[in-house]
C-alpha positions as a printed NumPy array, in Angstrom:
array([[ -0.514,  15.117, -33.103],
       [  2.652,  12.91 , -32.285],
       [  2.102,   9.065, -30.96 ],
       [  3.707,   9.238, -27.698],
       [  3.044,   5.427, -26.96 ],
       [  6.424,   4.621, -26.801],
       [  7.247,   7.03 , -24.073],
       [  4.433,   5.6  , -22.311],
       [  5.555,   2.12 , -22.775],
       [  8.629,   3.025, -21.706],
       [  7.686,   4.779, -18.484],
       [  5.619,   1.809, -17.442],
       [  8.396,  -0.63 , -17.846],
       [ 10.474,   2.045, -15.992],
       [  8.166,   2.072, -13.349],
       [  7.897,  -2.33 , -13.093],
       [ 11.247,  -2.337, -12.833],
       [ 11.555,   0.239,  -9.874],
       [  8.57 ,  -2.338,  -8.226],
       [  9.897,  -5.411,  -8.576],
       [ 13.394,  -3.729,  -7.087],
       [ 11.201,  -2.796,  -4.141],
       [ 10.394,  -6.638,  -3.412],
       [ 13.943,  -8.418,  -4.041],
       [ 15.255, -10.315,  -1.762],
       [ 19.233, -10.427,  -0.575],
       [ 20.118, -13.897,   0.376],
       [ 23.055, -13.922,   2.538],
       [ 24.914, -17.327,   4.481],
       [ 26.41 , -16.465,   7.825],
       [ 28.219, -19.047,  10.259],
       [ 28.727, -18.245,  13.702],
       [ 30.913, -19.313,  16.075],
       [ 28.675, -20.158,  19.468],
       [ 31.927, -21.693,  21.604],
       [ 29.048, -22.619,  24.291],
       [ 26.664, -24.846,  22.492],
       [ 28.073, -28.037,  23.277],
       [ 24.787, -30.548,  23.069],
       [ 21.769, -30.932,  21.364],
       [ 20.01 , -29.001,  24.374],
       [ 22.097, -26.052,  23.968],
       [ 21.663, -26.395,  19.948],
       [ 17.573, -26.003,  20.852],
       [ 18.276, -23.12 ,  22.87 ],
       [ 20.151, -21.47 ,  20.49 ],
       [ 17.696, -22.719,  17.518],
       [ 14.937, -21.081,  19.763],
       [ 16.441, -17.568,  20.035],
       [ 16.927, -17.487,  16.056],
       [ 13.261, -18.602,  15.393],
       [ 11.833, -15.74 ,  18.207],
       [ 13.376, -13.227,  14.811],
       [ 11.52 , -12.58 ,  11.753],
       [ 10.737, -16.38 ,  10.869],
       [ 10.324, -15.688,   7.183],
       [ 13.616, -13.927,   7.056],
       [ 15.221, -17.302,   8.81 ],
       [ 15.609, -19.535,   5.642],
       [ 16.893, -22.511,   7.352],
       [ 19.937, -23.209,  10.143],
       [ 22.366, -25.79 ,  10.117],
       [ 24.094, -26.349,  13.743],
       [ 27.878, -28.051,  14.188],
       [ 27.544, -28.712,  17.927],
       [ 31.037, -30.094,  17.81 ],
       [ 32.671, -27.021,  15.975],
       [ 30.23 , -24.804,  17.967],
       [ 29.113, -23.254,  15.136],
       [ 25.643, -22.28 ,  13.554],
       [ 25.054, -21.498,   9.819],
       [ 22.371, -19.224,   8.857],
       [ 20.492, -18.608,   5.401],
       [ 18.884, -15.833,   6.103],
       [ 17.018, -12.766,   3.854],
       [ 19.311,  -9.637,   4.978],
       [ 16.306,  -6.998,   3.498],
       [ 14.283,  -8.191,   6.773],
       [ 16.927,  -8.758,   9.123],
       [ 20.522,  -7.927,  10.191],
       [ 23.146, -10.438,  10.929],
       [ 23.705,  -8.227,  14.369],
       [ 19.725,  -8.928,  14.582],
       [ 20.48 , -12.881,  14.748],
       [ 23.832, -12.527,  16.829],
       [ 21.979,  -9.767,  19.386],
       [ 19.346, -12.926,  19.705],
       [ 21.975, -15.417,  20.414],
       [ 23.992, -13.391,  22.971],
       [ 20.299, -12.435,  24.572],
       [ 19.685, -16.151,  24.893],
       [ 22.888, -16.491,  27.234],
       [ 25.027, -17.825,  24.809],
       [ 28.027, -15.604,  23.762],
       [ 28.595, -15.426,  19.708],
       [ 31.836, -14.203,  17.808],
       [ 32.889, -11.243,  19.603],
       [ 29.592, -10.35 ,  20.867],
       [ 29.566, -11.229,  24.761],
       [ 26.356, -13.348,  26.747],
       [ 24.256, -11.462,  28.434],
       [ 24.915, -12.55 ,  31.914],
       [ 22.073, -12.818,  33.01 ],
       [ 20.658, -15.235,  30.848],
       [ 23.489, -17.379,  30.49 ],
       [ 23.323, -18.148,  34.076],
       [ 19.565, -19.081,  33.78 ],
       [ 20.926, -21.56 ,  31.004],
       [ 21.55 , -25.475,  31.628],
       [ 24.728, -26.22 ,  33.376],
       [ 26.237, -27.828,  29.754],
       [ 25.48 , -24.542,  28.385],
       [ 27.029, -21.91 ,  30.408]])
């Protein structure tokens, strides 16, 4: 009778690895350009939309309300960068390329539209 312990040792390890694959995480940094947030009312707004995603994906934000900008750490195996723009633009606020939906941005403070 042959030992086939290595073979099993090796299958197991095999199989840990595929597991712990499984539950990685892809950390990705993302700044967008938000041209309307222009005060710390608008920054809330916007900081709003991005918390209504996942909230564990959302690592942190940082917001340039002068540059109009946002910077997102975010986990990209839970959610999409289009995810957190598609949130933004829902908001009212329009972000890179992606227009505001109108609607919205006309409900939003008159510093924001």
């Amino acid at each position: 009778m042959r030992n086939n312990q290595p073979i099993s040792v090796m299958a197991v390890l095999v199989f840990a690895c595929l597991i712990a694959a499984c539950f990685r995480q892809d950390i990705l940094t993302v700044t967008l350009d938000v041209p309307q947030m222009r005060s710390d009312e608008c920054q809330q707004l916007v900081l709003r939309a991005i918390e209504s995603l996942d909230p564990e994906a959302i690592l942190n934000a940082r917001f340039d309300v002068a540059a109009g900008e946002v910077t997102i750490r975010y986990n990209s195996m839970s959610l999409g960068r289009k995810n957190i723009e598609h949130a933004i633009a829902n908001a009212g606020f329009a972000v890179n390329t992606l227009p505001a939906n109108e609607d919205a941005r006309q409900a939003l403070p008159a510093g924001c539209r």
